[in-house]
C-alpha positions as a printed Julia matrix, in Angstrom:
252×3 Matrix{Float64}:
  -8.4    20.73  -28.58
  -9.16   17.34  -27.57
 -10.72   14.73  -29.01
 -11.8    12.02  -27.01
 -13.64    8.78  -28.05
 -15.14    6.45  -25.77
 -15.24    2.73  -27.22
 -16.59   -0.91  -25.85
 -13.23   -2.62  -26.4
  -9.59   -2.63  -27.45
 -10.52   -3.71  -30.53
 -12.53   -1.06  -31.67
  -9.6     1.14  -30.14
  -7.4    -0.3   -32.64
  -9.87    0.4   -35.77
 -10.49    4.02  -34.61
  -6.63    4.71  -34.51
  -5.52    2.35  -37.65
  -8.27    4.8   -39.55
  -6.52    8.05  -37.88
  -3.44    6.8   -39.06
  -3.87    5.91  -42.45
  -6.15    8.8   -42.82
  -2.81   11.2   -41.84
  -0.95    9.8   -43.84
  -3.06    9.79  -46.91
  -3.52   13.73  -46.45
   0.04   14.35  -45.65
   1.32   11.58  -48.25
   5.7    11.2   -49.02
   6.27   13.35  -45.81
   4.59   10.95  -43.53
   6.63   10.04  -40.44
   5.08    7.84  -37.72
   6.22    7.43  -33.97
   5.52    3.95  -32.33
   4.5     2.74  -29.04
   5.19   -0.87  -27.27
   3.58   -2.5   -24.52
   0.14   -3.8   -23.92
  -1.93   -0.68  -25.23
  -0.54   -0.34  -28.87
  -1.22   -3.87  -30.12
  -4.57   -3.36  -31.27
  -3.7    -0.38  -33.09
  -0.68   -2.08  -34.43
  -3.0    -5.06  -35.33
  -5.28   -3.03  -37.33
  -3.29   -1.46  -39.15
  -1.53   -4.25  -40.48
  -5.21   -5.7   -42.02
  -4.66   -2.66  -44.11
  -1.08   -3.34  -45.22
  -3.22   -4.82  -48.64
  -4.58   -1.09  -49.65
  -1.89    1.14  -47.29
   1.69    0.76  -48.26
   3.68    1.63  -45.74
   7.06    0.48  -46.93
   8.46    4.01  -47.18
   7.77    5.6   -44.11
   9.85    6.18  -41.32
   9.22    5.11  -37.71
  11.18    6.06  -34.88
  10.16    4.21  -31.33
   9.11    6.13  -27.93
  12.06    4.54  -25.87
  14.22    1.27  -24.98
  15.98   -0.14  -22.09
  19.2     1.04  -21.47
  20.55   -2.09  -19.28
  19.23   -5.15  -21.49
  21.76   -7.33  -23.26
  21.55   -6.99  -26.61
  19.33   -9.29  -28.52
  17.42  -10.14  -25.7
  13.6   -10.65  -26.98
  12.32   -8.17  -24.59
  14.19   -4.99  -25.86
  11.61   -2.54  -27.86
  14.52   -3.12  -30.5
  12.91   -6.93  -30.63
   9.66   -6.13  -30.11
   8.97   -3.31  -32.29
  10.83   -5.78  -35.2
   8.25   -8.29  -33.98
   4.97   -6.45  -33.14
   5.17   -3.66  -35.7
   8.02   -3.62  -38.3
   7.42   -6.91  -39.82
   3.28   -6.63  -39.87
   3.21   -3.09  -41.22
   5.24   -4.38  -43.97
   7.8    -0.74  -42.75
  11.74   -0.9   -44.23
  13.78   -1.71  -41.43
  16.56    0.26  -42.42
  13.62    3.31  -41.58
  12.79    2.11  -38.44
  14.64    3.77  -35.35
  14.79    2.68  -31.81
  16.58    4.97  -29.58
  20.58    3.85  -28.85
  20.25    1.6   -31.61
  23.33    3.18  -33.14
  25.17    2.74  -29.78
  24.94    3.16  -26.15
  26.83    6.46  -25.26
  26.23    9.26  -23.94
  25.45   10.67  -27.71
  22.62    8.8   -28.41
  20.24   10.87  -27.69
  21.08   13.55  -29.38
  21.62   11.68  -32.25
  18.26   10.23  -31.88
  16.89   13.85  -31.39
  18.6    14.9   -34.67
  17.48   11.92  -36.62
  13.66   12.99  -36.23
  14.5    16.23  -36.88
  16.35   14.92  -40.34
  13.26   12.83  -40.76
  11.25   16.11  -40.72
   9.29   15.25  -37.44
   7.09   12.79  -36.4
   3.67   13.55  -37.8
   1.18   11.09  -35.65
   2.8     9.37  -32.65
   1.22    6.34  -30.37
   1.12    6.5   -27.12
   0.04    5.02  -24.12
  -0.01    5.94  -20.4
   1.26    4.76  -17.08
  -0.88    3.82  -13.93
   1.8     6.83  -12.32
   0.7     9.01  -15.81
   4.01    8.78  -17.5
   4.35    8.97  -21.47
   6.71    7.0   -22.99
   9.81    6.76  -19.93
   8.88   10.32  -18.63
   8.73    9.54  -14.7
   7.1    11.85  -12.87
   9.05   14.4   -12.23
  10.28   14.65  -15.08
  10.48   18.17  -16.74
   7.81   19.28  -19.0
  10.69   20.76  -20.99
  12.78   17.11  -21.23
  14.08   15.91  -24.5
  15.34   12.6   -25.39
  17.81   11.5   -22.56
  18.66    8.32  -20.27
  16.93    7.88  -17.06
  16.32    6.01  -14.43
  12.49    3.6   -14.03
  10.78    3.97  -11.18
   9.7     0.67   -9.14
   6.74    1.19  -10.03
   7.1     0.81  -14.22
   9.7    -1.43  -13.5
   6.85   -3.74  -11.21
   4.02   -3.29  -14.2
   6.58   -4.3   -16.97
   8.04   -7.31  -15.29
   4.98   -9.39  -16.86
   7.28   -9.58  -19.81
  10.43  -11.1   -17.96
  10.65  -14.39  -16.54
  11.59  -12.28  -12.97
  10.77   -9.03  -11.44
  14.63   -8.53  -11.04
  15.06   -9.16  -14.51
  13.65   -5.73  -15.74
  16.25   -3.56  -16.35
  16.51    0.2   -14.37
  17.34    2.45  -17.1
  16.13    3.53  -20.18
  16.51    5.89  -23.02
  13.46    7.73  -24.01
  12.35   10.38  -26.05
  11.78   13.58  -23.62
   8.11   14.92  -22.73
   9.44   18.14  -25.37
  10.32   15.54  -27.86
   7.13   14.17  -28.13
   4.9    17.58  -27.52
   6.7    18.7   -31.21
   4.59   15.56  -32.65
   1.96   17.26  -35.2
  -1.15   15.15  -34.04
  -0.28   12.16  -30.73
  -2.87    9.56  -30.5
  -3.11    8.06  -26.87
  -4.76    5.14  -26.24
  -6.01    3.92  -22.31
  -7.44    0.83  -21.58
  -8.8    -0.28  -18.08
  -9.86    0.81  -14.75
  -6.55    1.06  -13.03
  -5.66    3.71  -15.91
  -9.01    5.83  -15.16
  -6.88    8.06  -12.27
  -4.3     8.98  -14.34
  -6.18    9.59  -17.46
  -8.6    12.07  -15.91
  -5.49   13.84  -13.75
  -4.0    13.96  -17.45
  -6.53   15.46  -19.09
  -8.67   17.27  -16.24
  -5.99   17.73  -13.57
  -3.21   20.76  -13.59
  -0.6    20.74  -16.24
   2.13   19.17  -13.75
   5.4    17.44  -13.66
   4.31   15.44  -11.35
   1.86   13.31  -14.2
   4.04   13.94  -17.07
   0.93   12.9   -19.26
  -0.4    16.44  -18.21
   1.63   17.81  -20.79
  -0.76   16.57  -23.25
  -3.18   19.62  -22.41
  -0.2    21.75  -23.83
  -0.96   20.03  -27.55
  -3.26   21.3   -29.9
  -3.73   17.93  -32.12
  -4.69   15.37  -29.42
  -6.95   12.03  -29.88
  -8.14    9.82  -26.85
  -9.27    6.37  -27.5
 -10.14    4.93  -23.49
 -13.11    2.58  -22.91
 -15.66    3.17  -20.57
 -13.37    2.1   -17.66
 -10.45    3.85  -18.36
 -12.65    6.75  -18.95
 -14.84    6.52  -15.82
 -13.29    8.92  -13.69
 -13.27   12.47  -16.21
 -15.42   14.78  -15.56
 -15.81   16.61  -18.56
 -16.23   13.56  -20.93
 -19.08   14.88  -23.16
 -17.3    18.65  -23.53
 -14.19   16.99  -25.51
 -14.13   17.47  -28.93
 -15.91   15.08  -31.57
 -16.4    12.94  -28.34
 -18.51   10.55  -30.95
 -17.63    8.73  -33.8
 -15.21    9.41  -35.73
């Protein structure tokens, strides 16, 4: 079932998920794995959770990121390799020799398999981040893109490629291909936390959530999960139908 929590700002966002987080992890203790999320969304959460780094020690578990660009030369500051060092690694206080990014053991046509079999030797991801796409992808999942998908390479639509090019000095700077975790990978999570801030995310959160389970918004796939959490303000949120049916859809 879903839980879905409506709050006045991306700040509050970040709270509600930092206490999900260290909450899971306190209950599940030594076997706790956590899955990360760049971009815009996350930082709040990611902020949060760091002002807890005093009484949470996090120093032991293991993270393993959503996706990277394929096509980005290495080191540049823009690759989720850099940014999750930047934005999450370093402030959560995590060992970076536990923190995975996928291809960061090489870009071949291996990788993500390896990647796939490192979770799996990790014992799963217990609680991942995510956010969601104005075109309702999760993680690099285009629509399209099977239900069934595992961790692969692929191809950005125009689209992502237009609504990430805030972080390059030039549109034609963002790269066109990726390597993500699949829409499978991430459905074997035990609990996902999604987070949706905004008015232009209020179409694809309600076709996510309300609309048919399709491939064409791979977020859909959510509905499939039987440990999900919401955080969306009032914008993002404006277009479900069903908000006050969700689950605990109230303070947490």
């Amino acid at each position: 079932m879903t839980e879905l929590f409506v709050v006045s700002s991306q700040a509050e966002g970040g709270e509600l998920a930092a206490d999900r987080i260290a909450a899971t992890m306190t209950s599940v203790g030594a076997r706790f794995v956590l899955g990360v999320a760049t971009g815009s969304t996350p930082q709040s959460i990611w902020r949060a959770l760091a002002a807890r780094c005093r009484s949470l020690d996090l120093s032991t578990v293991p993270a393993f990121a959503l996706d990277e660009y394929w096509d980005i030369p290495e080191g540049h500051p823009e690759s989720y390799q850099a940014v999750v060092e930047r934005e999450i690694t370093s402030p959560l206080g995590l060992n970076p020799q536990l923190v995975r990014v996928p291809g960061d053991d090489g870009k071949d046509s291996a990788a993500p398999s390896r990647y796939e079999q490192a979770i799996r030797a990790a014992g799963g991801i217990t609680l991942q981040v995510l956010g969601i796409g104005r075109n309702g992808h999760i993680a690099f999942n285009e629509p399209g893109t099977s239900l069934a998908s595992r961790c692969r390479i692929a191809r950005l639509t125009q689209q992502t490629r237009r609504d990430n090019s805030r972080f390059f000095a030039a549109a034609e700077d963002v790269p066109s291909y990726c390597i993500t975790q699949g829409i499978g990978t991430i459905l074997e999570a035990e609990r996902l936390v999604l987070a949706a801030y905004g008015l232009d995310k209020a179409h694809a959160l309600a076709a996510a959530l309300e609309g048919p389970v399709t491939s064409t918004v791979p977020a859909s796939a959510l509905q499939l999960h039987p440990g999900v959490t919401v955080i969306a303000d009032a914008a993002a949120a404006s277009q479900l139908k069903h908000a006050g049916n969700y689950l605990a859809a109230g303070a947490l």
